[in-house]
C-alpha positions as CSV (number, residue, x, y, z in Angstrom):
1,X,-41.8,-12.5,-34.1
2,X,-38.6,-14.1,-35.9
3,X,-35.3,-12.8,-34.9
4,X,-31.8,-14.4,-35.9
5,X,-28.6,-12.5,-35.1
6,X,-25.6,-14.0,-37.0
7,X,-21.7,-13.4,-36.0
8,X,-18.9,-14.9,-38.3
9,X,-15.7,-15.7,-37.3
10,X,-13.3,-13.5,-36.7
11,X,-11.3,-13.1,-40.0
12,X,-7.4,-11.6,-39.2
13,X,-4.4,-10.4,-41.6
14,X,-2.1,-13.6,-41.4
15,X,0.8,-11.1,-42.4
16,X,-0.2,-7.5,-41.6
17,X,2.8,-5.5,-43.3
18,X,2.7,-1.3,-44.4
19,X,2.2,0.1,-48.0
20,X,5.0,1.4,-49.6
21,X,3.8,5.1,-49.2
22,X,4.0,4.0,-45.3
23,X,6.7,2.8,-45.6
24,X,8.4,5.6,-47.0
25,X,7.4,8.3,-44.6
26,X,8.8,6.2,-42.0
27,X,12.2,5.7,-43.4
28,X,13.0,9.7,-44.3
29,X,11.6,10.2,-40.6
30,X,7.9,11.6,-41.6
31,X,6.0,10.6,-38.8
32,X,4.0,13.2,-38.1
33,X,2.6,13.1,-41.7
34,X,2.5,9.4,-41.0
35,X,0.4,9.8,-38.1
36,X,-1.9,11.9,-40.2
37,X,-2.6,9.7,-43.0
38,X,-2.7,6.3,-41.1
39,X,-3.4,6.9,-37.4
40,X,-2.2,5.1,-34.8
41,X,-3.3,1.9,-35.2
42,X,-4.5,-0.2,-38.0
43,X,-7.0,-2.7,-38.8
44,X,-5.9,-6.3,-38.2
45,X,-9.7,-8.3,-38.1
46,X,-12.6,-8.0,-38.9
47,X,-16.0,-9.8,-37.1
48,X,-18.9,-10.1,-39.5
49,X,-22.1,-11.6,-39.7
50,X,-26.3,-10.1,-40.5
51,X,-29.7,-9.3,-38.5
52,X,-33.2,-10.7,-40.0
53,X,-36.6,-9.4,-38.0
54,X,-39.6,-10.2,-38.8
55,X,-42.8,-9.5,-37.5
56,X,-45.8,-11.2,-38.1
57,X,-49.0,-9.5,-36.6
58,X,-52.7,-11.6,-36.2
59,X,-55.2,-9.0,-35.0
60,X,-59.2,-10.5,-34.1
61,X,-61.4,-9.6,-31.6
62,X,-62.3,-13.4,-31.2
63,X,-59.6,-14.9,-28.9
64,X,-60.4,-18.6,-30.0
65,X,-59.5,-17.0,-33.4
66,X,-56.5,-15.9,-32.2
67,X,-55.1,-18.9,-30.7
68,X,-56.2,-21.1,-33.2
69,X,-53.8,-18.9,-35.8
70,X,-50.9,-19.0,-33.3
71,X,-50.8,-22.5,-32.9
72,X,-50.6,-23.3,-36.6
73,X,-47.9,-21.2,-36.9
74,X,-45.5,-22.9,-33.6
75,X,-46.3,-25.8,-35.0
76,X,-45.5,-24.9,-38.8
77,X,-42.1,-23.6,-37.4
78,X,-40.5,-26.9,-36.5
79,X,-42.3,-28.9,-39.4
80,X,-41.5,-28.1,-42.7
81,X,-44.5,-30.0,-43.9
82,X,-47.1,-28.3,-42.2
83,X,-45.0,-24.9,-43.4
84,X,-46.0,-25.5,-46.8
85,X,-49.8,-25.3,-46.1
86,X,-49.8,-22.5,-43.9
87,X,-50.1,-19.3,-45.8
88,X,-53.2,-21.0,-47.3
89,X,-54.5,-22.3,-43.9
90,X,-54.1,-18.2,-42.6
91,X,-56.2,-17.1,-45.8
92,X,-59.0,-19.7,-45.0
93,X,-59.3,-18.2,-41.4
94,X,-59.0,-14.8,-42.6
95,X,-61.4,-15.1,-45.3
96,X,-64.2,-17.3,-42.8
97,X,-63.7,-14.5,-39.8
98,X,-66.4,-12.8,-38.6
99,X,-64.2,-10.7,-36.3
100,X,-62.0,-8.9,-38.6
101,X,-58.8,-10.7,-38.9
102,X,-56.3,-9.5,-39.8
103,X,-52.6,-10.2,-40.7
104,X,-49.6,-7.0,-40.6
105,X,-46.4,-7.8,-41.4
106,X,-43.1,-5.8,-40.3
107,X,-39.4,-7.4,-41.7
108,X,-36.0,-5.7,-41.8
109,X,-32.6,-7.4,-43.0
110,X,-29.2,-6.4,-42.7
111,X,-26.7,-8.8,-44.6
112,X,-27.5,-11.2,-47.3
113,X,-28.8,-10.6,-50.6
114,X,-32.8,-11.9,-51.5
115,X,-35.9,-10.7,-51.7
116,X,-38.1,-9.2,-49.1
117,X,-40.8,-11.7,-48.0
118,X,-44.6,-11.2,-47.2
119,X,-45.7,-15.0,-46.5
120,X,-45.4,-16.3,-43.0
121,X,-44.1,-19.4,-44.5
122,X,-41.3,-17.8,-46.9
123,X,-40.4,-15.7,-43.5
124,X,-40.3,-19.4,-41.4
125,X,-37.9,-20.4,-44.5
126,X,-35.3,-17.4,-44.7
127,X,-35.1,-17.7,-40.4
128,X,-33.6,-20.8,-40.8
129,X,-31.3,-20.3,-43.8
130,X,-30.4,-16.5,-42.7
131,X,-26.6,-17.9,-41.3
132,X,-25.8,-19.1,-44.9
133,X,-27.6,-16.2,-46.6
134,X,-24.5,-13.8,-44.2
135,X,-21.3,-15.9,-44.7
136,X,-18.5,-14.5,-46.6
137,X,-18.7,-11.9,-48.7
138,X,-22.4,-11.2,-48.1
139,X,-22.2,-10.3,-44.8
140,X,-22.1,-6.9,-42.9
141,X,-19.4,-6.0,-41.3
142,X,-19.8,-5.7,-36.8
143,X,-16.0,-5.5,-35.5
144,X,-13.0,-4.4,-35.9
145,X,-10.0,-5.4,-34.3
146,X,-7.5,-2.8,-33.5
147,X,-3.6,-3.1,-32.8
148,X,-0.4,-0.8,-32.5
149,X,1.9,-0.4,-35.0
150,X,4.6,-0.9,-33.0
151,X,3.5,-4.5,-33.2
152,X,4.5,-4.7,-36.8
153,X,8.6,-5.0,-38.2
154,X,8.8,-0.8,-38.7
155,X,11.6,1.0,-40.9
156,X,14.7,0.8,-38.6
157,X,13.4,-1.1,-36.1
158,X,16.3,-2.7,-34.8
159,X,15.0,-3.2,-31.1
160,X,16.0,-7.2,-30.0
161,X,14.0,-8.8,-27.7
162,X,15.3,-7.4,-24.8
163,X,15.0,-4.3,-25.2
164,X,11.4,-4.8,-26.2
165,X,11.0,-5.9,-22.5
166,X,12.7,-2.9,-20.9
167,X,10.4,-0.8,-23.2
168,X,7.1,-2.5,-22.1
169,X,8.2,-2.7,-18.3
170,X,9.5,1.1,-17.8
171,X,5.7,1.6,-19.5
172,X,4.0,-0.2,-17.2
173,X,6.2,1.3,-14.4
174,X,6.0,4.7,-15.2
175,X,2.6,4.1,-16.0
176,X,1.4,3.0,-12.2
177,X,3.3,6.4,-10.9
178,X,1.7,9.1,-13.2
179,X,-1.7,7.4,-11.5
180,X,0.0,7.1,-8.2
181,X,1.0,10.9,-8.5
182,X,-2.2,12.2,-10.1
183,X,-4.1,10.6,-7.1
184,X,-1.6,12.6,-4.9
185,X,-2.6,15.8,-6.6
186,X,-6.3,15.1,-5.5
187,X,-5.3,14.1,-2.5
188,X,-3.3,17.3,-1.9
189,X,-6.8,19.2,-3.1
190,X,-8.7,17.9,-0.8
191,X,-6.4,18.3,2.4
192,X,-6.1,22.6,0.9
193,X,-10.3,22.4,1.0
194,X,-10.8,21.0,4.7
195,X,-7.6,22.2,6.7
196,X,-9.6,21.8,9.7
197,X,-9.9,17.7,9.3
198,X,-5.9,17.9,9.3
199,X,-3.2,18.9,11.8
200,X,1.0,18.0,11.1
201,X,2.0,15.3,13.3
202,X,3.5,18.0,15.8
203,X,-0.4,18.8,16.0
204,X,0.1,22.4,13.9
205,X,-2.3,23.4,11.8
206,X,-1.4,22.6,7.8
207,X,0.6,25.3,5.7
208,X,-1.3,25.9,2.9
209,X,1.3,27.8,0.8
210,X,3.6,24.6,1.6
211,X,0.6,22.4,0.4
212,X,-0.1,25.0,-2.8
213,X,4.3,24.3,-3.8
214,X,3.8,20.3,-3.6
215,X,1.0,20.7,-5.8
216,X,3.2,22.5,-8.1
217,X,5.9,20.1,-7.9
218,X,3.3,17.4,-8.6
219,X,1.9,18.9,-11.4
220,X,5.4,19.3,-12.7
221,X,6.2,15.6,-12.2
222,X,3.0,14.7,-14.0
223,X,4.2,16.7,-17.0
224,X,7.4,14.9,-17.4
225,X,5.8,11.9,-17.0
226,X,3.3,12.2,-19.8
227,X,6.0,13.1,-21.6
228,X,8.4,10.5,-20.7
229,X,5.9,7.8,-21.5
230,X,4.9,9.3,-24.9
231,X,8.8,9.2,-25.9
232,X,9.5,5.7,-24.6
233,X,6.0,4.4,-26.9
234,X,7.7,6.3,-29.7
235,X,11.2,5.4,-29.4
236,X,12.4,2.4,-27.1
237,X,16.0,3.7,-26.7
238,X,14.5,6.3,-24.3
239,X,13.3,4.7,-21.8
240,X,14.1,5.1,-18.5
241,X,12.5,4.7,-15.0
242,X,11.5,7.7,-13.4
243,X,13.2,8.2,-9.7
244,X,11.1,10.1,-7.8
245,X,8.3,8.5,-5.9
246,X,4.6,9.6,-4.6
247,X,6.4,8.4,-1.2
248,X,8.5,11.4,-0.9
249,X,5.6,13.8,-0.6
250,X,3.0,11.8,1.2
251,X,5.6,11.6,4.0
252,X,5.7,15.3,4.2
253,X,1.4,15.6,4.3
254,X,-0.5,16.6,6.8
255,X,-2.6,13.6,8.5
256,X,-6.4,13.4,9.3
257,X,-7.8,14.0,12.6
258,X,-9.5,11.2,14.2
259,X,-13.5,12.4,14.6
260,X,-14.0,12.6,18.2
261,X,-17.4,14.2,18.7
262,X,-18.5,16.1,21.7
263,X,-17.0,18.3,24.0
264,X,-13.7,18.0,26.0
265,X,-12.4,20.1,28.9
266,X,-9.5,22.5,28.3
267,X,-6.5,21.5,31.0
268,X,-4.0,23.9,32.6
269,X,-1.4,24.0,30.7
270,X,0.2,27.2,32.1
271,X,3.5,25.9,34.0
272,X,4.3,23.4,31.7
273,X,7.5,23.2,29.5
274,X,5.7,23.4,26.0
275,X,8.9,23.4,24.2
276,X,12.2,20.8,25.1
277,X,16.0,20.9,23.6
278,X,16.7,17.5,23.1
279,X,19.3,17.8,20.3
280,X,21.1,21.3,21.0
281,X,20.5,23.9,24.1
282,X,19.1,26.3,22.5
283,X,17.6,24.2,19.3
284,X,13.6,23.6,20.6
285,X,11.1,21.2,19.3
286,X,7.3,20.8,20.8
287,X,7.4,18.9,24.0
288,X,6.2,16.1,23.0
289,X,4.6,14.4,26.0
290,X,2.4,17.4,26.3
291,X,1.6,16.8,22.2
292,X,0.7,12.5,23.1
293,X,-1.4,13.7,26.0
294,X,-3.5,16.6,24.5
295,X,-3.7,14.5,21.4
296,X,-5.8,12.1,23.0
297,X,-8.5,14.1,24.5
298,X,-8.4,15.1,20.7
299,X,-6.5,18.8,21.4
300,X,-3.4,20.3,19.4
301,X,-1.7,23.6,20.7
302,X,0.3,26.2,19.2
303,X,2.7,28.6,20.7
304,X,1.9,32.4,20.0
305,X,5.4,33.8,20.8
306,X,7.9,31.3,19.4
307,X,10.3,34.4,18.5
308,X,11.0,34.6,22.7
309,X,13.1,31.2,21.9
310,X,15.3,32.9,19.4
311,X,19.0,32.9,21.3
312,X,20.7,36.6,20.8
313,X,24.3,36.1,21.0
314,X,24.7,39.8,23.1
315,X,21.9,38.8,25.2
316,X,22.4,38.1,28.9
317,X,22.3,33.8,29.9
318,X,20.0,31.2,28.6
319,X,17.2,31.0,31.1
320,X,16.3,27.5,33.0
321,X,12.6,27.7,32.7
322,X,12.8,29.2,28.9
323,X,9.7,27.6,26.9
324,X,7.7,27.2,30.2
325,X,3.4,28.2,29.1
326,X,2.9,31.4,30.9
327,X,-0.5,31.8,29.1
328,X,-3.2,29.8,27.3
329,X,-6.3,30.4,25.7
330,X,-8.7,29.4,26.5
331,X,-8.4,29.1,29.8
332,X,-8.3,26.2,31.9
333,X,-11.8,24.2,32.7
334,X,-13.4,25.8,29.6
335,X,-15.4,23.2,27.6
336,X,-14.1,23.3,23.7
337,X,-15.2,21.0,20.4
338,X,-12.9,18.0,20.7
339,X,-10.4,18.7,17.2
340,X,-9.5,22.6,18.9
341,X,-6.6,24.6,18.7
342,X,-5.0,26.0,22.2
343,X,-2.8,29.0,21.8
344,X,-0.3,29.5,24.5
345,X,2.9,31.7,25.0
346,X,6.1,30.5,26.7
347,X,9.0,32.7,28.8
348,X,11.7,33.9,27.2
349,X,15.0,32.3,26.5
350,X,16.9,35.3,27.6
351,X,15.8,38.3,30.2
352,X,18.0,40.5,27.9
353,X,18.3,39.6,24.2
354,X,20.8,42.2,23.5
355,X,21.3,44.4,20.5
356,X,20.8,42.1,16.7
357,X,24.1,41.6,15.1
């Protein structure tokens, strides 16, 4: 088998510059009809070159046959003298066989212009002069090389070299969020599809209604992106980076709970202060000693009751013990998957609440 792939060089526009009918659509502001008619980038190379196989088959149930036909024709390959006497040497063992030898041949060109050969030798011949038979203008093309036209001096193009600089790096900057905030969109999906794997850092459950808006607002911000980097491509006197960061949700996400297999023994709880006040008196946040502590044995409570905290201004005095677990379930000593949820409910903040203003 002969096989000779061929690639040119590359051949490029030295001055690539737009037709006049270009030109004009550009200038009286056409450029969606421009778009239409030329795209949105042009040609500037072209790689060429040609393909020649050929196949040349020896069938003969004598093996000695066989090899004594394929070592004429290695050694006619390399040795343009022998080539010339080869055809004829092929017919002389065809024609002596006594094991039905026989010769197929299989060729197929692409590129070059001569005639389609039968003889081994005139096959050997064309092999070796097939990159000549493809150069210039007889050559198929392979390749094109592509470019932007934004590459090329454009009708009112009056950009300076500095602002060519802002336009590429608000591009590549704006670029590298609309990734960063389409990840966080994914992200955001899968927190919504396993809301047990994830707890907030007070160790409540995830809102998913709060996770279903910061999608929203994610998909929103992807929106103005796209569009923001489709108008700074077009026109390099919009650009401008875009302020808001991925950062400002993430910090907002719920995290994942560490795996912690097996299962883990429910404390008492009842007695404790599950709530503190450490800003205002009567503003409460989860204690969070109790959070560290039942966080470890890999255990997150909620309180049932948080309305008993609310402070009624015609109510009778702020209790001492307000926020103190009365209740929990389940109840102390039961054995629970590590990664649970204990409910509890607190005393009051008030004996009386008084009448709602």
């Amino acid at each position: 088998m002969l096989a000779v792939e061929v690639i040119n060089s590359c051949v490029t526009v030295d001055a690539p510059a737009l037709v006049p009918d270009a030109t004009d659509l550009l200038t009286t502001g056409k450029t969606d009809i421009f778009r239409e008619r030329f795209g949105n980038r042009y040609i500037s190379g072209l790689k060429s070159g040609g393909e020649y196989y050929a196949v040349y088959r020896v069938q003969s149930f004598d093996e000695q046959e066989r090899t004594d036909v394929a070592a004429q024709i290695s050694a006619s390959f390399h040795n343009p003298a022998l080539r010339a006497n080869l055809n004829a040497a092929v017919e002389s063992t065809k024609s002596t066989s006594r094991n039905e030898l026989n010769v197929n041949v299989f060729v197929y060109s692409a590129g070059g212009i001569s005639e389609t050969e039968t003889e081994l030798s005139e096959m050997i011949e064309k092999a070796h002069k097939f990159p000549n038979l493809v150069s210039g203008g007889q050559a198929i093309p392979y390749q094109v090389l592509l470019d932007e036209y934004n590459g090329l001096k454009l009708p009112g193009d009056n950009l300076n070299f500095f602002d060519q600089e802002q336009q590429t790096e608000c591009l590549l900057f704006n670029s590298r969020l609309l990734n960063d905030f389409t990840t966080l969109v994914n992200d955001i999906d899968f927190i919504r599809k396993h809301l047990d794997r994830f707890h907030n850092p007070d160790g409540s459950p995830p809102d998913d209604v709060a996770l279903q808006q910061a999608r929203q607002q994610c998909l929103a911000i992807v929106d103005q992106l796209t569009r923001a980097i489709s108008d700074c491509t077009r026109d390099a006197s919009t650009c401008v980076h875009f302020t808001q960061s991925p950062e400002d949700f993430t910090n907002r996400l719920p995290i994942l709970r560490e795996p912690r297999p097996g299962l883990q023994r429910v404390p008492r709880l009842i007695g404790t202060k599950a709530v503190m006040s450490p800003e205002h008196p009567l503003s409460f946040t989860k204690n969070r000693v109790v959070v560290d502590l039942l966080g470890e044995q890999g255990l997150y409570f909620i309180i049932d009751n948080p309305e008993v905290l609310d402070f009624g201004a015609l109510g009778s005095d702020p209790l001492p013990d307000a926020g103190t677990i009365v209740e929990q379930t389940p109840a102390e000593g039961t054995s629970v998957p590590r990664g649970s949820v204990l409910h509890v409910r607190v005393s009051p903040l008030q004996e009386i609440f008084g009448p709602e203003v």
